[in-house]
C-alpha positions as CSV (number, residue, x, y, z in Angstrom):
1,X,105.7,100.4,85.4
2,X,104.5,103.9,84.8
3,X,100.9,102.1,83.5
4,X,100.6,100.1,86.6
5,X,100.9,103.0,88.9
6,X,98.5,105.2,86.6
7,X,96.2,102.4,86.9
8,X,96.1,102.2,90.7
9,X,95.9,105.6,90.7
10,X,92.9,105.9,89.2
11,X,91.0,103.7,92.5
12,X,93.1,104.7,95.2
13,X,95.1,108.4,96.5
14,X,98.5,107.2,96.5
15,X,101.0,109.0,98.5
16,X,104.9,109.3,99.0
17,X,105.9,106.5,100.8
18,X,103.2,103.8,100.0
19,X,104.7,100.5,98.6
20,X,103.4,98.6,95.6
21,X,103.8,95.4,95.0
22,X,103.8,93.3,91.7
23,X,104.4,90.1,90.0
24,X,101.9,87.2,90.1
25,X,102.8,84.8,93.2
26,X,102.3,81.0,92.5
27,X,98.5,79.7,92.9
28,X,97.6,83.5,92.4
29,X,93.8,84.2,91.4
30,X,92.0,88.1,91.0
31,X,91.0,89.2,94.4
32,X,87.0,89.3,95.3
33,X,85.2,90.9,98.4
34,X,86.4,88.9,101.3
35,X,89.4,87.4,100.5
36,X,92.6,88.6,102.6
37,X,96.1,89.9,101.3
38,X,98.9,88.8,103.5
39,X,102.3,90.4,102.3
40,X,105.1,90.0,104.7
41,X,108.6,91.6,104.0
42,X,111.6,90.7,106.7
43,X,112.8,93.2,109.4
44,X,109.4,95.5,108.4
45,X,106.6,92.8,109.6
46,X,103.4,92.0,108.2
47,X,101.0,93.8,106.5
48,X,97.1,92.3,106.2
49,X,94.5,93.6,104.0
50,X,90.7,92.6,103.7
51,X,89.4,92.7,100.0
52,X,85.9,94.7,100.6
53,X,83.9,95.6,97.8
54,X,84.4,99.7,97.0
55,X,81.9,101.9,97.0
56,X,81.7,102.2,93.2
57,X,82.4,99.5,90.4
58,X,85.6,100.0,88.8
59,X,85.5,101.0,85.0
60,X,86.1,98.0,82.8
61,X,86.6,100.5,79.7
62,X,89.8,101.7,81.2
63,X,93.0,99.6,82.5
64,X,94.0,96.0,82.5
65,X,91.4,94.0,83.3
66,X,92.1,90.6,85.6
67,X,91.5,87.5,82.7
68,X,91.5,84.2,83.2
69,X,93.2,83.1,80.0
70,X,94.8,79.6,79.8
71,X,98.2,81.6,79.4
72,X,97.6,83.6,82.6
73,X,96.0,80.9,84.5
74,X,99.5,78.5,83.4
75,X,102.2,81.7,84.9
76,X,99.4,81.9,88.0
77,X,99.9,78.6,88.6
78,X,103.7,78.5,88.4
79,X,103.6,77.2,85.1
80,X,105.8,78.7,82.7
81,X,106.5,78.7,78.4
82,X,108.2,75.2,79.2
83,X,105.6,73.7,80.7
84,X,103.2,74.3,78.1
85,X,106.4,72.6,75.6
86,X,106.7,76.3,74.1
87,X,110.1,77.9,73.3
88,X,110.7,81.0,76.0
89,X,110.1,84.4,74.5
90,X,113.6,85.5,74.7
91,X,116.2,83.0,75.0
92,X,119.0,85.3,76.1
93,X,116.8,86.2,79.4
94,X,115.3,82.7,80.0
95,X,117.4,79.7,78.7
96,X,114.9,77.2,77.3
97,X,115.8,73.2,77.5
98,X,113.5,72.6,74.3
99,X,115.4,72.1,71.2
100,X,114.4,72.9,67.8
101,X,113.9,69.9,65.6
102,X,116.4,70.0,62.5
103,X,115.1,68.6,59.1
């Protein structure tokens, strides 16, 4: 967590109070210049934010990058390890129905 907030850091002043959010919602893709940001929490309301383009590129030789990969575009899409027929990383967190073939 302490790398994520570094990295937003690094683009935006972030001050006590602010909120961020994380995790990759279903059907999720990296944000471009004129897409909008709806995040909505009950009892607080809604907040709406239009991606603009800043006034400077951000670095690509620092920070995680968005990527496209088949992996990331599979958990983007609500995919998961089972859908792709691939034993979960830890089975004690996320209980896999994919059995290991005996010989």
């Amino acid at each position: 967590m302490h790398y994520l907030v570094a990295d937003i850091a690094r683009t935006i002043t972030l001050l006590p109070g602010d909120m961020l959010l994380s995790g990759t919602p279903a059907n999720s893709r990296p944000v471009q210049p004129g897409d909008v940001v709806e995040v909505e929490v009950e009892g607080l309301g809604r907040l709406t934010n239009h991606i603009v383009e800043g006034p400077t590129p951000i670095r690509s030789d620092v920070g995680a990058q968005p990527t496209e990969s088949e992996e990331v575009m599979s958990t983007a899409l609500g995919g998961d390890w089972e859908f792709r027929g691939i034993r979960t990383p830890s089975k004690d967190l996320y209980p896999s129905t994919i059995t290991e073939e005996k010989e």
